[in-house]
C-alpha positions in Angstrom: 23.5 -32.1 8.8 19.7 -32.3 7.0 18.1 -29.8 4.9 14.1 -30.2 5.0 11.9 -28.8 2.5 8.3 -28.8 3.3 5.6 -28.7 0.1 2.5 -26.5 -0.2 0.4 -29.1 1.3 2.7 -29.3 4.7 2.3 -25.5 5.6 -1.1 -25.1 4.9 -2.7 -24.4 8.0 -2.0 -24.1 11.4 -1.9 -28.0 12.3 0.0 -28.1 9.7 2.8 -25.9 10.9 2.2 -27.8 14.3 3.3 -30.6 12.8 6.8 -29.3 10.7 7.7 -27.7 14.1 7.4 -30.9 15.8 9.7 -32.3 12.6 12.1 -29.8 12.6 12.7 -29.7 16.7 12.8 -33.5 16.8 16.2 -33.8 14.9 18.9 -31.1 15.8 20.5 -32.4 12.5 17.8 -30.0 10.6 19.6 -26.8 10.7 18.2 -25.8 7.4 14.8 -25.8 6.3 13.2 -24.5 3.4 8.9 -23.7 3.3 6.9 -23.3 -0.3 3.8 -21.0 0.2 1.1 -22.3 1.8 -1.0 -25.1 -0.2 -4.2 -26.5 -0.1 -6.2 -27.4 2.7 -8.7 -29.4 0.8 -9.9 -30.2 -2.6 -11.8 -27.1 -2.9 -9.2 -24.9 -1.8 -6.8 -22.3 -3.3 -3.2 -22.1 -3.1 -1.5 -19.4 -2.0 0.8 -19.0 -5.2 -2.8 -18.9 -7.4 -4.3 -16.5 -5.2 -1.1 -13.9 -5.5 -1.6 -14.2 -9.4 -5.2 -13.7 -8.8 -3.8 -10.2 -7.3 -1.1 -9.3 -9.6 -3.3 -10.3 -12.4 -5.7 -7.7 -10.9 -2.8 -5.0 -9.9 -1.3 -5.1 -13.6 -4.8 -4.6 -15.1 -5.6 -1.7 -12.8 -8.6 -3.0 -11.5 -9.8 -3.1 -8.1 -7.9 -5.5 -6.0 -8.5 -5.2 -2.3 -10.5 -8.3 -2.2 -7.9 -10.3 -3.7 -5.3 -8.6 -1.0 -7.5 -9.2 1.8 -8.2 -12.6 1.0 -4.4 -13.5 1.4 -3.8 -11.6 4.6 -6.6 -13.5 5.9 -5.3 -16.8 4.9 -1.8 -15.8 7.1 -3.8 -14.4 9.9 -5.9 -17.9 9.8 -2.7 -19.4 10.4 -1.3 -17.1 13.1 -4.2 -17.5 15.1 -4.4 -21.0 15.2 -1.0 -21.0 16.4 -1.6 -18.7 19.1 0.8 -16.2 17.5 0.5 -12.2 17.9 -0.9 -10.2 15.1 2.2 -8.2 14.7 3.8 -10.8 12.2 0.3 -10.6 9.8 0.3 -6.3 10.0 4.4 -7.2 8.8 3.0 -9.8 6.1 0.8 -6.7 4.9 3.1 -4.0 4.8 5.6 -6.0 2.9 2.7 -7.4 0.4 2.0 -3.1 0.0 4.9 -2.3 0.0 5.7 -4.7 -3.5 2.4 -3.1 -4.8 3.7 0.7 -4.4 7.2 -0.1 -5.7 6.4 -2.0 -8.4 3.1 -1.7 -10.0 4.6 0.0 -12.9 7.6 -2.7 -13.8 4.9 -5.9 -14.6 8.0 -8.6 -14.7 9.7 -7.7 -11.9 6.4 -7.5 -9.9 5.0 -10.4 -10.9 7.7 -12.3 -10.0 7.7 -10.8 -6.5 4.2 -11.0 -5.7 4.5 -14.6 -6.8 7.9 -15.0 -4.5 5.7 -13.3 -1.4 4.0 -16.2 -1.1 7.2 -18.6 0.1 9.0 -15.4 1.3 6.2 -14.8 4.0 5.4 -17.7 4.9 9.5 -18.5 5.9 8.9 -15.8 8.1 5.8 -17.1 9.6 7.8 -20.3 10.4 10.9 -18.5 11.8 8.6 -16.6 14.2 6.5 -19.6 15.1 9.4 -21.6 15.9 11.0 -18.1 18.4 7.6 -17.9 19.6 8.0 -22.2 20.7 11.5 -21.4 22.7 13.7 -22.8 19.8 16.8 -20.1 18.4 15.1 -19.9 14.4 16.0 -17.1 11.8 14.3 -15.9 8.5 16.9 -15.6 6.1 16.2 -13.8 2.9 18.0 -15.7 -0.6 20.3 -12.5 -1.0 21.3 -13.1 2.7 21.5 -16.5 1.9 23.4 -15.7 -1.6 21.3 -17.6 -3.9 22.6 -15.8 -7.0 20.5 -16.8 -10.2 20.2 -15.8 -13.9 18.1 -12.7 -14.9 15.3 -14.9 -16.5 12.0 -13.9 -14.9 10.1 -17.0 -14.3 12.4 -19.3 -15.3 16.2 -18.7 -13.0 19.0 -20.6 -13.4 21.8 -20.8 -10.5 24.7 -19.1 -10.7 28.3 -21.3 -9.6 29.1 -18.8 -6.7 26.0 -19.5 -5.0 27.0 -22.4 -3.7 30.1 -21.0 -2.1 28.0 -18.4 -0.3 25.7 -21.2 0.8 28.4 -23.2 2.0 29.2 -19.9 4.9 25.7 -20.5 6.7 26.7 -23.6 8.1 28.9 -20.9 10.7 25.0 -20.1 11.9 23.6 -20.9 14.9 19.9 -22.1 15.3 17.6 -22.9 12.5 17.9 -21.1 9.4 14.0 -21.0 7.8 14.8 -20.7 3.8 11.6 -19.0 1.3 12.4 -21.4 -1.7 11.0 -20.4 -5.6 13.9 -16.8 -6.0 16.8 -15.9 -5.6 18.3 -13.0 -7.0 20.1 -11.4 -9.9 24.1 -9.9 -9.6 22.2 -6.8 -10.5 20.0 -7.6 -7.0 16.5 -8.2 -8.8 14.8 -10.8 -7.2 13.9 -13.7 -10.0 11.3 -16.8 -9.5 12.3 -20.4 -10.9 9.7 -21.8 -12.5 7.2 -23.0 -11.1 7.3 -25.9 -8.3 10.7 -23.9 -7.8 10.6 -24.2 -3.7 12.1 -28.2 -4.9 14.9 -26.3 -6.5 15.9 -24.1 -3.6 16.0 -27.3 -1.3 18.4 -28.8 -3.7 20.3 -25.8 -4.2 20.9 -25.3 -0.4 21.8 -28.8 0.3 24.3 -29.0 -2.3 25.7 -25.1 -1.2 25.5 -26.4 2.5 26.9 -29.7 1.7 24.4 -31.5 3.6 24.5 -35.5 4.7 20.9 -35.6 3.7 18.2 -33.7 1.6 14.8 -34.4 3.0 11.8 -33.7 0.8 8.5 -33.5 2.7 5.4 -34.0 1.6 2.1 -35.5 2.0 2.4 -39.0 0.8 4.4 -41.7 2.2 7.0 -42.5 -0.3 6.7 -42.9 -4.1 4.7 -45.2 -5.8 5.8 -47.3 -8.5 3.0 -45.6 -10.8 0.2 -43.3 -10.8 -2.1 -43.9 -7.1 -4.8 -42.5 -9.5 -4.8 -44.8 -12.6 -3.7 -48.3 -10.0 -5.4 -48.9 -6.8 -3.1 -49.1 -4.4 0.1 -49.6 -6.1 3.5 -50.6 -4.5 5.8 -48.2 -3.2 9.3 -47.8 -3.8 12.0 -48.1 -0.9 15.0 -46.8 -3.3 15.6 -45.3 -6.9 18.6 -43.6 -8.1 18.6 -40.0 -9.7 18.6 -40.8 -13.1 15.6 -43.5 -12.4 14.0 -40.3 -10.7 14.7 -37.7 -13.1 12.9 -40.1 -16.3 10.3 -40.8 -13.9 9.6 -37.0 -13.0 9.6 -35.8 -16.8 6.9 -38.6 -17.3 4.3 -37.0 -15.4 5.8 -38.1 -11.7 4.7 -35.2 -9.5 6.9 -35.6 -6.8 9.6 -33.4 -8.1 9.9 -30.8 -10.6 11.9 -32.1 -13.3 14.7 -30.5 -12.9 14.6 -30.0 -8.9 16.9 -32.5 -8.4 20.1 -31.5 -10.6 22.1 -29.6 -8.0 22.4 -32.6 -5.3 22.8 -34.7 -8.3 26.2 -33.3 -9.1 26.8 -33.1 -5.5 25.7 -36.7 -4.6 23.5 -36.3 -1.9 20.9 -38.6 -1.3 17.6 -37.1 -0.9 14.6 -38.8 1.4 10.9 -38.5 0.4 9.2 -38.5 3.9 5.4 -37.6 4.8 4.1 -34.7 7.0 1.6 -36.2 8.3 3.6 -39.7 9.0 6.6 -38.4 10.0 7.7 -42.4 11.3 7.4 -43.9 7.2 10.5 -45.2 6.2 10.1 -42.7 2.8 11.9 -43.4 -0.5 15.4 -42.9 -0.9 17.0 -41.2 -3.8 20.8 -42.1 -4.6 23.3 -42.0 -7.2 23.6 -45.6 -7.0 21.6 -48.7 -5.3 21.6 -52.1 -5.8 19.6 -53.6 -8.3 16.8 -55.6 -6.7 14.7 -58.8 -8.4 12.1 -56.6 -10.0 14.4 -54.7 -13.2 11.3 -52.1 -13.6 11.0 -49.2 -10.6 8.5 -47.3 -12.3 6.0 -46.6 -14.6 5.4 -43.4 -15.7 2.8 -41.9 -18.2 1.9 -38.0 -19.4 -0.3 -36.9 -21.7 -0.4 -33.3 -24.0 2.0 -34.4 -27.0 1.7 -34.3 -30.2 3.7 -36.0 -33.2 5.2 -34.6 -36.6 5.4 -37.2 -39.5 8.2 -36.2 -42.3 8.8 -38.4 -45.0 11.3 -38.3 -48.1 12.5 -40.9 -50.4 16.1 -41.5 -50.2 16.0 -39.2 -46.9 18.7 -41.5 -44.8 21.2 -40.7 -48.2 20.3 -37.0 -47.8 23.4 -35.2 -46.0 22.5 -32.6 -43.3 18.5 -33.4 -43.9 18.0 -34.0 -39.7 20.0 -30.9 -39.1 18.3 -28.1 -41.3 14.8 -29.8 -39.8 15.6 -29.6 -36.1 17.2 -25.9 -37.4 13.9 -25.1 -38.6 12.2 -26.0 -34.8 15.1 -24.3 -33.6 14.3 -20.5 -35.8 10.6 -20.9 -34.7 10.8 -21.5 -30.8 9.6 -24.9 -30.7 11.6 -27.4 -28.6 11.1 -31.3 -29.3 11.3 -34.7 -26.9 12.0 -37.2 -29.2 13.2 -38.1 -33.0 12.3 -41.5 -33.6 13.3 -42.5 -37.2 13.1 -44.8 -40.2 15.3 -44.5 -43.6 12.7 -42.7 -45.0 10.8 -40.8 -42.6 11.1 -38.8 -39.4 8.6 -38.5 -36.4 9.2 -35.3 -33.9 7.7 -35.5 -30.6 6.7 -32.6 -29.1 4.7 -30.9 -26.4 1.1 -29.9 -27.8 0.8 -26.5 -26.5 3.7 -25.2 -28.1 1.9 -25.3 -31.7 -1.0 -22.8 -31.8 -2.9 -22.1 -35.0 0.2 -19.7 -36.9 3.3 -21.5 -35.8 1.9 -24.8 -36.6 0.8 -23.5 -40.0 4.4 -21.8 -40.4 6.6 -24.7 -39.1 4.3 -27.0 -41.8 5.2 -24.9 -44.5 8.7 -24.5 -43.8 9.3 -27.7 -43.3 7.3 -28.8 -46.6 9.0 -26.2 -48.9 12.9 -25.7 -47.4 13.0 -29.6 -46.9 10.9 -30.6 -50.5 9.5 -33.6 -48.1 7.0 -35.8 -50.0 4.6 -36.3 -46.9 4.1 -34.7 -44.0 1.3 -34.7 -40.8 0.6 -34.5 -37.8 -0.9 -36.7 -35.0 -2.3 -35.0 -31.8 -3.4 -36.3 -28.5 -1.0 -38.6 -27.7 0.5 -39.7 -24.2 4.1 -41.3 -23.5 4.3 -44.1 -21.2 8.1 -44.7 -19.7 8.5 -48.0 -17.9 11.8 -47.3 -16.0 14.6 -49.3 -14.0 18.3 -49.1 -13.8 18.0 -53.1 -13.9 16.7 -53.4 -17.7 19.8 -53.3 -19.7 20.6 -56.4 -17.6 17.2 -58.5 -18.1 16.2 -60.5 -20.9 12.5 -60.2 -22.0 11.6 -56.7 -20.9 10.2 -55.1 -24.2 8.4 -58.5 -24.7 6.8 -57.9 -21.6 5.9 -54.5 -21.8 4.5 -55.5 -25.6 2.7 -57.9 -24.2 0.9 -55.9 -21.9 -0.1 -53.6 -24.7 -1.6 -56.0 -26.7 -3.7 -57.5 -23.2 -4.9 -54.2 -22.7 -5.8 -53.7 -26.9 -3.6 -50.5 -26.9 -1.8 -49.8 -30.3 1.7 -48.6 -30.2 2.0 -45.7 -31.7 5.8 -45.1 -31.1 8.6 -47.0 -29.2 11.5 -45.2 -28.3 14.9 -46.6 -26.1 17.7 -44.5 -25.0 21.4 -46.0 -24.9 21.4 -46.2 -21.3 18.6 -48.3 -21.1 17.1 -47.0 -18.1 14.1 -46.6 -19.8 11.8 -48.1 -22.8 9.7 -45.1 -24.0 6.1 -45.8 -25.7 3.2 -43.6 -27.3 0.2 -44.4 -27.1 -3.3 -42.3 -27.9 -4.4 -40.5 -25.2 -7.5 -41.7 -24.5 -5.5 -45.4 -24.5 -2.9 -44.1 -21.5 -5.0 -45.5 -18.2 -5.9 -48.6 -19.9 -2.1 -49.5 -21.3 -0.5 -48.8 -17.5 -2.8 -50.7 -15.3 -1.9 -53.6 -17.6 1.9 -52.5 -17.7 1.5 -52.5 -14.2 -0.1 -56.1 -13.8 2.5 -57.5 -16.1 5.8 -56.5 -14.1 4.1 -56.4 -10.6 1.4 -59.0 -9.9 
């Protein structure tokens, strides 16, 4: 038994929705299948999910929003007519889009998050009706049907234990069971959005409740690269990773996956397949707990940019009981959340992500720090970008950090920072933003060519 998830970019028109029918009805194995809203059909385009903020955004501020409406229900009744379907699913698309604008116009979180959920919600419905309208058995079902069961925190759910157990009874269904991913709902029964890029998280979430054989994730490329398509011409692609090599890869600016999407068939140890809509027949990348280590030790090279670096220095600071305590306590009391703590005896750097510091926080954490901490220096760098060469096969190979040094210096990029976890999955390095492309095509020529 399969669950399919299909991106934005796979249900974005009619021939695209030709095409996942033809996907899901080829293998009777896809009982489950979970749609995002509709993506882009081009460059130029809109997504669906912008345009329904576009609308709120509009709604909340009361100003006049029937262009914004009508623009949607045209993009659904675009699809509907190319696929030959009657108008009586669009006029239901409406009513339900009106019907969240006359119930909840005056709550601005909870309608927020279900204008933003319409999107998926809809366009599951779309599916299910396409698929009826082909001959094949297929039912809508809603996440409370479903009982996805998630944390009241709009924007940001969490999933509740019992979900899974109420998952688990949908496998007693007949047919094809079309899934809206990004909400669930609260015990209270609000309906809550993940964050966003949540329809990955719903396709995880089902196949671990379902206890699938294999979690198929579809989208419009034909399996991972081993770096960025957009900073290496034609790189390689990956045939298998395993989750952990995944999940450093993903909060290093891979885009395949939301960085957390793929915790729940983690824990259940499912493998998960990363197939293309529009090439069906590619083998894909396969995602597993474990794989065998091949000749290469490096899967992946992943960079992202937006971080910024707090330096704290103090004499004597490593003989100072408690003195990295009180100074993560003091990012704790003002909201700010850091990546990484490289250190020295005397000094301190904190990674973080840039936007969290605007103009009063940064000025408050600064002075905090400074007169709480009685540090003898302290700065802060901006504009840097990490750079995370990853591969399960390091902590075995000889050389790798020389390598990846050596690249550096080909490519004149100063380190700024070098960071290694214990597991050795991964060798972390930062590097000034405007260095990043530069530093990875060479990281890339070094361990590839």
């Amino acid at each position: 038994m399969k669950v399919a998830k299909f991106g934005g970019s796979s249900v974005a028109s009619a021939e695209q929705f030709r095409k996942v029918a033809s996907i899901i009805t080829a293998d009777v194995q896809r009982k489950f299948v979970v749609v995002s809203a509709p993506g882009k059909r081009h460059k130029e385009d809109t997504k669906m999910t912008d345009m329904l903020i576009t609308l709120a955004e509009k709604v909340i501020e009361r100003d006049t929003y029937e262009d914004a409406q009508a623009a949607i229900l045209q993009r659904y009744a675009e699809i509907a007519a190319g696929l030959e379907l009657s108008s009586n699913i669009v006029s239901e698309i409406e009513k339900s889009i009106k019907n969240v604008i006359e119930s909840y116009q005056d709550d601005d979180e909870q309608f927020l998050d279900r204008i933003k959920a319409s999107g998926e919600d809809n366009n599951a419905k779309l599916m299910a009706y396409y698929l009826d309208h082909l001959g094949f058995e297929a039912n809508y079902v809603n996440p409370k049907e479903a009982g996805i069961i998630v944390s009241e925190e709009p924007g940001n759910a969490n999933i509740l234990p019992e979900s899974y157990e109420n998952l688990y009874k949908l496998r007693n269904r007949s047919g094809f069971l079309i899934i809206p991913g990004f909400f669930g709902y609260s015990p209270k029964g609000q309906l809550v959005t993940f964050s966003r890029g949540g329809s990955d998280i719903t396709g995880a979430i089902v196949a671990a409740g379902v206890h699938a054989d294999l979690y198929e994730n579809f989208t419009d490329v034909d399996s991972i690269y081993c770096v960025n398509p957009n900073i290496v011409n034609q790189p390689k692609d990956i045939k298998e990773l395993s989750y952990r090599e995944m999940r450093e890869l993903s909060y290093a600016g891979f885009s395949v996956f939301h960085d957390e999407a793929l915790q729940p068939v983690f824990k259940a140890k499912i493998p998960v397949c990363v197939k293309n809509t529009n090439n069906p027949e590619a083998e894909g990348t396969l995602i597993l707990s474990e794989r065998e280590i091949g000749e290469n030790p490096v899967v992946g090279i992943a960079s992202d940019t937006g971080f910024c670096s707090i330096f704290v220095s103090k004499f004597l600071m490593n003989r100072e009981i408690g003195f990295g305590r009180r100074l993560l306590q003091i990012l704790e009391d003002e909201g700010v959340s850091y990546e990484h703590t490289p250190s020295g005896i005397d000094n301190m750097s904190i990674i973080l992500r840039e936007h969290q510091l605007d103009g009063l926080k940064e000025d408050k954490l600064l002075d905090r720090i400074q007169t709480e901490l009685h540090v003898d220096d302290i700065s802060i760098e901006r504009n840097l970008a990490m750079i995370m060469v990853v591969g399960e096969g390091m902590n075995h190979s000889i050389g790798i950090a020389s390598k990846a040094t050596e690249a550096f210096a080909k490519a004149e990029v100063n380190i700024e920072m070098i960071n290694q976890g214990s597991s050795e999955v991964s060798m972390m390095f930062g590097v000034k933003a405007s260095a990043v492309d530069r530093a990875v095509r060479s990281l890339y020529k070094n361990f590839y060519k």
